[in-house]
C-alpha positions in Angstrom: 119.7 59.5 41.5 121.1 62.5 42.8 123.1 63.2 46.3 120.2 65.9 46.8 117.5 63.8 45.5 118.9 60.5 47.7 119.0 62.4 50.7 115.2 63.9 50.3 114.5 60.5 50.3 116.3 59.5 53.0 114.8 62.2 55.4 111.1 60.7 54.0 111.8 57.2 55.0 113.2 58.5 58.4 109.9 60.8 58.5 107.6 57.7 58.0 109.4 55.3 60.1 109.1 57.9 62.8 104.8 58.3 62.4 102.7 57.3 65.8 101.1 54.5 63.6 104.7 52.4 63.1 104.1 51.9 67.1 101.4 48.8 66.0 103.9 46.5 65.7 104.2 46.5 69.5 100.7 45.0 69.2 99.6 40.9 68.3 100.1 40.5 64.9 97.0 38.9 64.8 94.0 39.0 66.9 94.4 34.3 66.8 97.9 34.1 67.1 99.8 34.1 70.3 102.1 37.3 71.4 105.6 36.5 71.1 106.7 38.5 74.0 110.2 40.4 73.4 112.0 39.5 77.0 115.2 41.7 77.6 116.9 40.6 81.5 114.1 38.5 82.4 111.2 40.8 81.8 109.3 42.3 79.2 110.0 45.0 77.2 107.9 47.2 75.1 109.4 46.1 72.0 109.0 44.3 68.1 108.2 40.8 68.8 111.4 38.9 66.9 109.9 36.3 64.7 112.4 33.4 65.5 111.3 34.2 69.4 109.6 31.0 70.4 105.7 31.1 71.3 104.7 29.1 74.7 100.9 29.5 73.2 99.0 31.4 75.4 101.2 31.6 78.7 103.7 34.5 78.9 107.2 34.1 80.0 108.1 34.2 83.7 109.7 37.0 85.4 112.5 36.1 87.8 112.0 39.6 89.6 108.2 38.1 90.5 108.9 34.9 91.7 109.5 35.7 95.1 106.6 34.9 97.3 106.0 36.3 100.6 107.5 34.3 102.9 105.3 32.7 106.2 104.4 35.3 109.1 106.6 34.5 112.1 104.2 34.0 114.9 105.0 32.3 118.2 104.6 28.5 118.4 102.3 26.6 120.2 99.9 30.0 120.9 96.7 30.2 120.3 95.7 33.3 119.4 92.2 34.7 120.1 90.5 36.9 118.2 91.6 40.1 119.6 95.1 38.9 119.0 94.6 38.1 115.3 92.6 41.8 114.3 95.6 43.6 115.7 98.1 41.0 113.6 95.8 41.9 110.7 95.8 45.7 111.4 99.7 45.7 111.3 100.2 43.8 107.8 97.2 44.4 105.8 98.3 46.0 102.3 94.8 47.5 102.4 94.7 49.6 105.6 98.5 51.0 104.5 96.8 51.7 101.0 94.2 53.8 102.9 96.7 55.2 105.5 99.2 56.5 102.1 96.1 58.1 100.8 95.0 60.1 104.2 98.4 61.4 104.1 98.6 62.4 100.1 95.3 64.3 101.2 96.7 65.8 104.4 99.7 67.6 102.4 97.1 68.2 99.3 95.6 70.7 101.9 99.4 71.9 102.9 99.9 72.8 98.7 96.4 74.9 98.9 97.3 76.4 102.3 100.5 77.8 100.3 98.9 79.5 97.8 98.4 81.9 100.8 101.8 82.8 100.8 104.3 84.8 98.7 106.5 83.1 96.2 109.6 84.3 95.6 112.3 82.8 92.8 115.8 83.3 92.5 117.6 83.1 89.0 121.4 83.6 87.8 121.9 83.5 83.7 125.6 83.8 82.8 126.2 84.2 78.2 128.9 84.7 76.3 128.9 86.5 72.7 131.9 86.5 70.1 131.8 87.7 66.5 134.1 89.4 63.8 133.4 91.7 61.1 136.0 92.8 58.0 135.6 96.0 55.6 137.4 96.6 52.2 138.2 100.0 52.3 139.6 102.5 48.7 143.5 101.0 49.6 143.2 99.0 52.5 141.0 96.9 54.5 140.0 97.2 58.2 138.5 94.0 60.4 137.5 93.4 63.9 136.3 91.3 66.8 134.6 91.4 70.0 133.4 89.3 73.0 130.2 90.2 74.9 130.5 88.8 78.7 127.8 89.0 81.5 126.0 87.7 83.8 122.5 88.5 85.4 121.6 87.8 89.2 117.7 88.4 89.7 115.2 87.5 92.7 111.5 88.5 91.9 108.6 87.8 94.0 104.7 87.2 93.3 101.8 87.6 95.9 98.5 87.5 95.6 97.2 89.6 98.1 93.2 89.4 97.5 91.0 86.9 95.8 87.4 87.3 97.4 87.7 84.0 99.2 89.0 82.0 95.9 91.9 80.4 97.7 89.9 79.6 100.7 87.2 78.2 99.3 90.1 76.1 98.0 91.4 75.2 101.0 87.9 73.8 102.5 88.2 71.9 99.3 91.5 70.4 100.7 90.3 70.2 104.0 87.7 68.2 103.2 89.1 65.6 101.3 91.7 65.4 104.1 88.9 64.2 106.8 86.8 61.8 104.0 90.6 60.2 103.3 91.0 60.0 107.3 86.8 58.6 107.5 87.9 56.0 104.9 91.2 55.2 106.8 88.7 54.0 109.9 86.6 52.4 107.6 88.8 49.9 105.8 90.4 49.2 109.4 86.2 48.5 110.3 86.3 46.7 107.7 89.3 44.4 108.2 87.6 44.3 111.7 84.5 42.3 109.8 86.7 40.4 107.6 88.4 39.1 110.4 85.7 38.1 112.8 83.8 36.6 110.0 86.3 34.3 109.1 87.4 34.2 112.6 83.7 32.6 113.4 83.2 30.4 110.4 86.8 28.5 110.9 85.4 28.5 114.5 82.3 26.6 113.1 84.3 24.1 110.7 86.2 23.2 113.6 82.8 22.4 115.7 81.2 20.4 112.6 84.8 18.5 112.3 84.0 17.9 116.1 80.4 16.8 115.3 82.0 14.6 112.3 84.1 12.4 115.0 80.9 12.3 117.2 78.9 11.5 114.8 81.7 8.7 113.4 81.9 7.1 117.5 78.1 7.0 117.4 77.6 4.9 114.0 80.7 2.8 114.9 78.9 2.3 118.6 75.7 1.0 116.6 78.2 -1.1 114.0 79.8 -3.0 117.2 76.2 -3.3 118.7 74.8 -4.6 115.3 77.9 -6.9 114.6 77.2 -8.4 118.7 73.3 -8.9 118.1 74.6 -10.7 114.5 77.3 -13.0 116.4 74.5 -14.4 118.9 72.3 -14.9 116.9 69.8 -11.5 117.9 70.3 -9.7 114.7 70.3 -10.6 110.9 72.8 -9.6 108.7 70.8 -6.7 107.0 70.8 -4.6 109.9 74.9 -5.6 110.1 74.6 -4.3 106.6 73.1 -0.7 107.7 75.0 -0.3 110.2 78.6 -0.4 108.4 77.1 1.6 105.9 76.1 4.3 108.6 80.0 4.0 109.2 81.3 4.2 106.4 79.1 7.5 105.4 80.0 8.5 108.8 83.8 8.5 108.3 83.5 10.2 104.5 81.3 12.8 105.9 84.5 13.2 108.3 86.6 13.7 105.4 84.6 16.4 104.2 84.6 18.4 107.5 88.3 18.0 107.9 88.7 19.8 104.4 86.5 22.5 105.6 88.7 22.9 108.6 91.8 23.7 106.1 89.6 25.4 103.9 88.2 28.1 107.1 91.5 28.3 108.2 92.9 29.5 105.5 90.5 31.7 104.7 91.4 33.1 108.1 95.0 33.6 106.6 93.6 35.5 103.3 91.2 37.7 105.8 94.0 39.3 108.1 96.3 40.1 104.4 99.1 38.4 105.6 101.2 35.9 103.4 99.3 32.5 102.2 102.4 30.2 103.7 101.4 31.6 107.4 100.2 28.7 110.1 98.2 29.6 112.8 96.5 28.1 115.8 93.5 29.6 117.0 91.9 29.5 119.8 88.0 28.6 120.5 85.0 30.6 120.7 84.0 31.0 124.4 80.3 30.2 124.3 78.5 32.8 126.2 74.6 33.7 126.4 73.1 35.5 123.2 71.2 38.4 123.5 68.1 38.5 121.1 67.7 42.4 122.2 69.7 45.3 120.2 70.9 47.9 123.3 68.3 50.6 122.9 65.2 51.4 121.3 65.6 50.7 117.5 65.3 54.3 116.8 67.8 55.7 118.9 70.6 53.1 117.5 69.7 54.2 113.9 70.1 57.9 115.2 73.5 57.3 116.6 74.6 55.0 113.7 73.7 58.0 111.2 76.1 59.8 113.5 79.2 58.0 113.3 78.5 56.0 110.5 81.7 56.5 107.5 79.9 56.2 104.8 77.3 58.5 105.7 80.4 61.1 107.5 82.0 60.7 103.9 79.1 61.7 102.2 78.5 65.2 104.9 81.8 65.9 104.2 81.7 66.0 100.4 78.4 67.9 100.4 80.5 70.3 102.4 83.5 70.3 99.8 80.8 71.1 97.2 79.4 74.2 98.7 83.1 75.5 98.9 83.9 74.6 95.2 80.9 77.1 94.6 82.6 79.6 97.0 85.6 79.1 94.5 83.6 79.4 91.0 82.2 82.9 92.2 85.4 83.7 93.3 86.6 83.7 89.9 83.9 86.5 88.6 85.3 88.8 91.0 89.0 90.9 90.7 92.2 89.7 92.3 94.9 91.9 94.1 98.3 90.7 93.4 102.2 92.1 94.7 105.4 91.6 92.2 108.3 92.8 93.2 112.0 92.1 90.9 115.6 92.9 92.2 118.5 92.3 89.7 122.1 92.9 89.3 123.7 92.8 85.9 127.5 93.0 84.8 129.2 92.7 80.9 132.5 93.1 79.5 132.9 94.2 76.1 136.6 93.2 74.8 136.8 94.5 70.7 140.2 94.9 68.8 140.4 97.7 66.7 142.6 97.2 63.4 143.5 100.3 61.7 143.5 99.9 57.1 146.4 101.4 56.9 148.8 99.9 58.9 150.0 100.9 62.5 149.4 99.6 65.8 146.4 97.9 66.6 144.7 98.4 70.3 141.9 96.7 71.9 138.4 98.5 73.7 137.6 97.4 77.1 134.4 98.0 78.1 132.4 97.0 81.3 129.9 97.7 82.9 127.5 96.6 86.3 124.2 97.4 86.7 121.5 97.1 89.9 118.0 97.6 90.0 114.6 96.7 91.5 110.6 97.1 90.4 108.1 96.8 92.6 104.3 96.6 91.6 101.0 96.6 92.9 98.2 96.1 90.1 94.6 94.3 90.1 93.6 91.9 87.3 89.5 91.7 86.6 88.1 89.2 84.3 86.1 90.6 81.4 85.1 87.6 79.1 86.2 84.2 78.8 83.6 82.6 76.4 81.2 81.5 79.1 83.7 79.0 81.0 83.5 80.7 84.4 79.5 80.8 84.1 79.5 77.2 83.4 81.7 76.4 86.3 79.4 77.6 88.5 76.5 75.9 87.1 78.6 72.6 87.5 79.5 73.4 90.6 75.9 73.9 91.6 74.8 70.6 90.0 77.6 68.9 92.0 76.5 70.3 95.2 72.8 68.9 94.0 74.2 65.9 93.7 76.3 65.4 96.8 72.8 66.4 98.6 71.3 63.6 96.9 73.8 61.0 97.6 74.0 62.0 101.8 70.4 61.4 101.8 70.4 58.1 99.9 73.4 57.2 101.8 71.7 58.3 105.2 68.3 56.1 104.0 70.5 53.1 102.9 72.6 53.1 106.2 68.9 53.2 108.1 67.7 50.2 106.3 71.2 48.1 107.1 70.9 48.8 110.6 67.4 48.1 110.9 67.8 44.8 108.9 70.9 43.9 111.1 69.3 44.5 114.4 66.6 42.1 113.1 69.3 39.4 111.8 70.6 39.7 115.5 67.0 39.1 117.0 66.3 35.9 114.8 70.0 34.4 114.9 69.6 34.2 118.5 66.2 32.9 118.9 67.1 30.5 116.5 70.4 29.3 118.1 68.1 29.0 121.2 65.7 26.8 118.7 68.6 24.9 117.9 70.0 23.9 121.1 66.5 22.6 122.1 66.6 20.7 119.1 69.8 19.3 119.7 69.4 18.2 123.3 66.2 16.2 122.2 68.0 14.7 119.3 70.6 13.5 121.6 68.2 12.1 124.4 66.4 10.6 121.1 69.3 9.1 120.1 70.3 7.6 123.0 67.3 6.2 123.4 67.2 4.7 120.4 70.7 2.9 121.0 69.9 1.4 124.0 66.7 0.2 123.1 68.4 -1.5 119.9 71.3 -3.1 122.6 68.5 -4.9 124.8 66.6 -6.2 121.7 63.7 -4.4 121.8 64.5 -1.3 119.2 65.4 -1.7 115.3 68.4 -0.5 113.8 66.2 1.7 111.4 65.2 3.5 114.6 68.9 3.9 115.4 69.9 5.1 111.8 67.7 7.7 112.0 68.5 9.1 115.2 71.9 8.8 114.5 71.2 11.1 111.5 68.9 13.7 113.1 71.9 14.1 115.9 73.9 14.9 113.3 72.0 17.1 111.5 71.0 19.1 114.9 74.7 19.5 116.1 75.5 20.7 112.4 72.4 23.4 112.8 73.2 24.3 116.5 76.8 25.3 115.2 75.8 27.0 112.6 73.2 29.0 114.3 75.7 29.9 116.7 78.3 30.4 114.0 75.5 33.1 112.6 74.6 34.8 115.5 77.8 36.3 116.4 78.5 37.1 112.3 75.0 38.8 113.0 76.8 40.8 115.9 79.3 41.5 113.9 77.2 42.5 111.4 74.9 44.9 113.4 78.3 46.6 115.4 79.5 47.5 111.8 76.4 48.6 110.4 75.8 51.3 113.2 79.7 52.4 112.7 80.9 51.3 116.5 83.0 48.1 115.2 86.1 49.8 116.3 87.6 46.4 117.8 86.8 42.5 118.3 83.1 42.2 118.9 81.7 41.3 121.9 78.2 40.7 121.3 
């Protein structure tokens, strides 16, 4: 083959092994086979697998760097905290409300870029060059050559201004503006939000603590009846069935115990994963103080609805995008219409031309040096007016106007939807409390039942069936009574959030 041949060749390989498609090999080889992943200082690269790499099936390999976990919270010892005390521990190390805070302010200097458009630009630039060539003639009896080097440099400001747009770059600056306040509306909102998360969890490791409570009530009471049964049995009262029942009331009893001392660890930390702080953190929390439930929403149902539609985020979020939607059509007629525009240029130039001049004949030779600095400035004022563009600017209008259809459509289906949450949380507030006042009736006959029961069955004149089954309805009735409390102040919650006023621990 030859050199030229070899080398066209060459250049082909090189211009194949270079195509997009040679890339697939970064991919599975096949779509059953584990990826052997290329690791290069503990992590992985995009790279060719390496078939001696060894495969770990379908589990890839570990990554010092992300090993680290978060270490425990530091909190102070032996403090319970309340509520309150764990929202504002929540506030301070939840990724998400820094996630929304970073965005408010990416918005807040997105309306500082469109405010600058207001403003001149100017531009400074310096270019420096150099240029050397020679030339040589063959002249009748002799020949004749030069050389010369080109020098300079060019200093130059220049300035560009646009001076009128018909309301263009405003319109684009309510744009701005407006996504500004919906980034700031969604700020509050995931902080409302981490205001929910928190008392929900707050109240149900408030209830698992209550039912582990119940559990070691509920485990005294059935070993009460096992020591009664096991004293009727020894003299002779009882038989050995009813001995029977009532260590097998116990023993259910203490599993059941088991279970609710899971749940506590399970609330708890579910607690820990609502207030976005690191998995390893141990808290002690204090207990709900029981107060009085109010089964009535403060105001007529109307007038809450009416000021939750009025601070609402959602609904605040969706005004305020309706609103950046009428400016973007402000923008698109904007572009119909002729701009005004400033450009200004100063600039100061200097060469130096250095040439030998060589003579064909003989003699001397002697060099040109020629310089030379210039200064100057333009200044223009001129007006640009858009004549045809294929349709684009009409169509951006149209889509502008279809946007601001839409962003009319979603404020009222956002207004309707937060009508109906409030409406159905003011009614999940009314029944909660009636039925946590259900429940504590029920409880304190279950308990009068129950005692009943158990003394009756101590002076021989009950049966240990009647016990069993009192024992049970207590338990059942504490487990309700907790719960319905547990669900009335989630209902609170619930109904502060859904009328937008759940700017702190809830207190109803």
């Amino acid at each position: 083959m030859r050199p030229f041949e070899r080398l066209g060749a060459s250049l082909f390989a090189l211009f194949l092994a270079g195509c997009a498609t040679s890339e697939l090999d970064l991919a599975p080889e096949r779509p059953d086979r584990p990826w052997i992943a290329p690791v290069q200082a503990g992590e992985i690269i995009a790279a060719r697998a390496s078939p001696a790499g060894r495969s770990g099936g379908y589990v890839l390999p570990p990554n010092p760097a992300m090993a680290k976990v978060e270490p425990p919270l530091a909190l102070q010892a032996g403090h319970a905290y309340t509520l309150a005390e764990l929202i504002d521990i929540a506030e301070s190390h939840d990724p998400q409300t820094r996630i929304a805070w970073d965005q408010a302010r990416d918005a807040a200097l997105a309306t500082g870029v469109a405010r600058s458009t207001f403003l001149p630009a100017l531009t400074a630039s310096v270019i420096g060059g150099f240029q050397s060539g020679r030339q040589e003639t063959s002249l009748a009896g002799g020949q004749a050559s030069g050389g010369s080097t080109v020098t300079g440099s060019i200093s130059a400001i220049s300035l560009k201004w646009l001076l009128f747009d018909f309301g263009g770059r405003a319109a684009t600056l309510d744009i701005a503006k407006q996504a500004s306040v919906t980034s700031n509306i969604g700020f509050t909102a995931a902080h409302q939000n981490l205001i929910y998360r928190v008392s929900l969890a707050f109240y149900a490791d408030a209830a698992a603590r209550a039912r582990q409570t119940t559990a070691k009530q509920a485990l005294n009471d059935a070993q009460a009846v096992q020591a009664a049964a096991d004293a009727r049995y020894a003299h002779g009262e009882g038989t050995v069935v009813e001995a029977a029942q009532a260590h097998q009331a116990t023993a259910q009893a203490e599993y059941a115990k088991i279970g609710a001392d899971g749940a506590v660890d399970d609330a708890r930390q579910a607690l820990v994963n609502a207030m976005g702080v690191s998995p390893l953190t141990r808290l002690t929390v204090a207990d709900v103080t029981h107060r009085e439930l109010s089964a009535q929403v403060n105001g007529p149902i109307d007038e809450v609805v009416s000021a939750a539609l009025s601070r609402r985020p959602d609904v605040l979020a969706a005004y305020a995008a309706r609103k950046a939607s009428l400016a973007k059509i402000r923008a698109a007629k904007a572009e119909f219409m002729p701009k005004v525009f400033l450009s200004a240029a100063g600039g100061y130039t200097t060469d130096n031309l250095l040439a030998p001049a060589l003579p064909g004949f003989g003699g001397e030779g002697t060099f040109l040096n020629l310089s030379g600095n210039r200064l100057g400035g333009t200044v223009l004022l001129g007006v640009t007016v858009p004549l045809f563009d294929g349709g684009v600017r009409a169509a951006n209008l149209k889509r502008a106007h279809i946007d601001a259809d839409r962003a009319d459509e979603q404020l009222t289906q956002v207004r309707n939807e937060a009508a109906r949450e409030v409406v159905s949380a003011a009614t999940s507030v009314k029944t909660s409390a009636a039925a946590y006042r259900a429940a504590a009736t029920l409880l304190a006959a279950s308990q009068t039942s129950f005692d009943a029961a158990l003394a009756a069955y101590k002076h021989g004149v009950g049966s240990i069936t009647d016990v069993t089954v009192a024992e049970s309805k207590l338990l059942d009735a504490r487990n309700v009574a907790t719960d319905a409390y547990s669900a009335a102040l989630s209902a609170a919650a619930g109904l502060a959030l859904s009328a937008g006023a759940l700017g702190g621990p809830p207190t109803e």
